[in-house]
C-alpha positions in Angstrom: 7.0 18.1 6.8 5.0 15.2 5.3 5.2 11.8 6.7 3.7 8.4 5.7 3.4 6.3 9.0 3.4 2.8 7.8 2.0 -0.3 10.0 1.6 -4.0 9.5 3.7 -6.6 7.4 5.3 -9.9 8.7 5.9 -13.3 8.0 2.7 -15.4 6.9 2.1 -18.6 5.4 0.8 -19.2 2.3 -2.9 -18.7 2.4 -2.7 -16.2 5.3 -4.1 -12.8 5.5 -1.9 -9.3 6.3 -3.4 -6.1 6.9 -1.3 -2.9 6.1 -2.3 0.3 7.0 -0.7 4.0 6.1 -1.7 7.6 7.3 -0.3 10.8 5.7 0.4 13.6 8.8 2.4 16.6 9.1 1.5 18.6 6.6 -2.3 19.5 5.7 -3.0 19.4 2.2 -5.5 17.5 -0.3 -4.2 13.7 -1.2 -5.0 13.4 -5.1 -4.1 9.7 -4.8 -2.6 7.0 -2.3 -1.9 3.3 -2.1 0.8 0.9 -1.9 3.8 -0.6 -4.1 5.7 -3.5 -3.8 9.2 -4.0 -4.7 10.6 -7.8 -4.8 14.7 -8.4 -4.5 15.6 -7.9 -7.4 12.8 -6.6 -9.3 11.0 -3.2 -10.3 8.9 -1.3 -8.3 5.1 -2.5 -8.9 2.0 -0.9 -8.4 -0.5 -2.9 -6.0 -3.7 -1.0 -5.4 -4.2 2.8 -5.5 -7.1 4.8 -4.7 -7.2 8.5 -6.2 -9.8 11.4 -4.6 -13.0 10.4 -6.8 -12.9 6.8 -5.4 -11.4 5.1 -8.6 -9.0 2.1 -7.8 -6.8 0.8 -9.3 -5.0 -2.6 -8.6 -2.6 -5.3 -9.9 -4.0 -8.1 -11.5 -1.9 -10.4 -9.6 -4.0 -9.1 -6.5 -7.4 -9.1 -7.4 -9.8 -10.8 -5.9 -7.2 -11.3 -2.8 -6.2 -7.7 -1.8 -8.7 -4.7 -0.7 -7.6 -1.3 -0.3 -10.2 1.1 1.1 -9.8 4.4 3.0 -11.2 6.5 5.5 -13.4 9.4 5.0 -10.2 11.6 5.6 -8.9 10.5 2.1 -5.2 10.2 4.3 -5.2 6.8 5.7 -5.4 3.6 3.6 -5.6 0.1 4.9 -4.6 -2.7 2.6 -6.3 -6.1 3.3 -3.9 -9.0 2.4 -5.6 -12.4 2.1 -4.6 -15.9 0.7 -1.2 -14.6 0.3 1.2 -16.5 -1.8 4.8 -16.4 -2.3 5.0 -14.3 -4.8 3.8 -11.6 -2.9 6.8 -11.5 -0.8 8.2 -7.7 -1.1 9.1 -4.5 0.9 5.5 -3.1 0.7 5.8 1.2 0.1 3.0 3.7 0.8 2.6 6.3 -1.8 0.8 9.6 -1.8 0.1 12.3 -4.2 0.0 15.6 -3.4 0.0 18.9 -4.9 1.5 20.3 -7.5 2.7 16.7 -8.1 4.6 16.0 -5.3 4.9 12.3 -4.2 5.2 10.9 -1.4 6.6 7.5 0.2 6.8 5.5 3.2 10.0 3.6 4.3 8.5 0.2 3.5 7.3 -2.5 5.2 8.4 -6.0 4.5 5.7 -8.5 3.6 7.4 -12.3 3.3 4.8 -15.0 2.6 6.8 -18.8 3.2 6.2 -22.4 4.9 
């Protein structure tokens, strides 16, 4: 069975750094794509950074410049680089992987809360 193994979030202060980190195991198959969401109370489900298997990211505009996501030469384990966090960035932080035949995958979160 596929698991995402999630690690990292806390509470920070504005202009603090976060690192984030999630590895696929179980299951041995090719990961077409894999990065992180955010979710806010009360708000949608947002995309933050992805990777897919030829390299190309993609990330938020609200996180450029601030946020790297790179990944090990397995193509299963992301890390997430969090710097000069803000508030707004305060969120349950989910892992997501795509697999196969389109199956996606999720972590269980991780909550990410950003306040003096």
């Amino acid at each position: 069975q596929v698991q995402l193994v999630e690690s990292g979030g806390g509470l920070v202060q504005p202009g603090g750094s976060l690192g984030l980190s999630c590895t696929v195991s179980g299951d041995t198959f090719t990961i077409y794509n894999m990065g992180w969401y955010r979710q806010a109370p009360g708000k949608e489900r947002d995309v933050v950074a992805t990777i897919d298997i030829s390299g190309n990211l993609v990330e938020d505009d609200s996180v450029k410049g601030r946020f790297t996501l790179s990944r090990d030469n397995t193509r299963r384990t992301v890390f997430l680089q969090m710097n000069n966090l803000k508030p707004e960035d305060t969120a349950v932080y989910f892992c997501y992987a795509l697999g196969p035949y389109g199956r996606q995958y999720w972590g269980k979160g991780t909550a990410v809360t950003v306040s003096h």
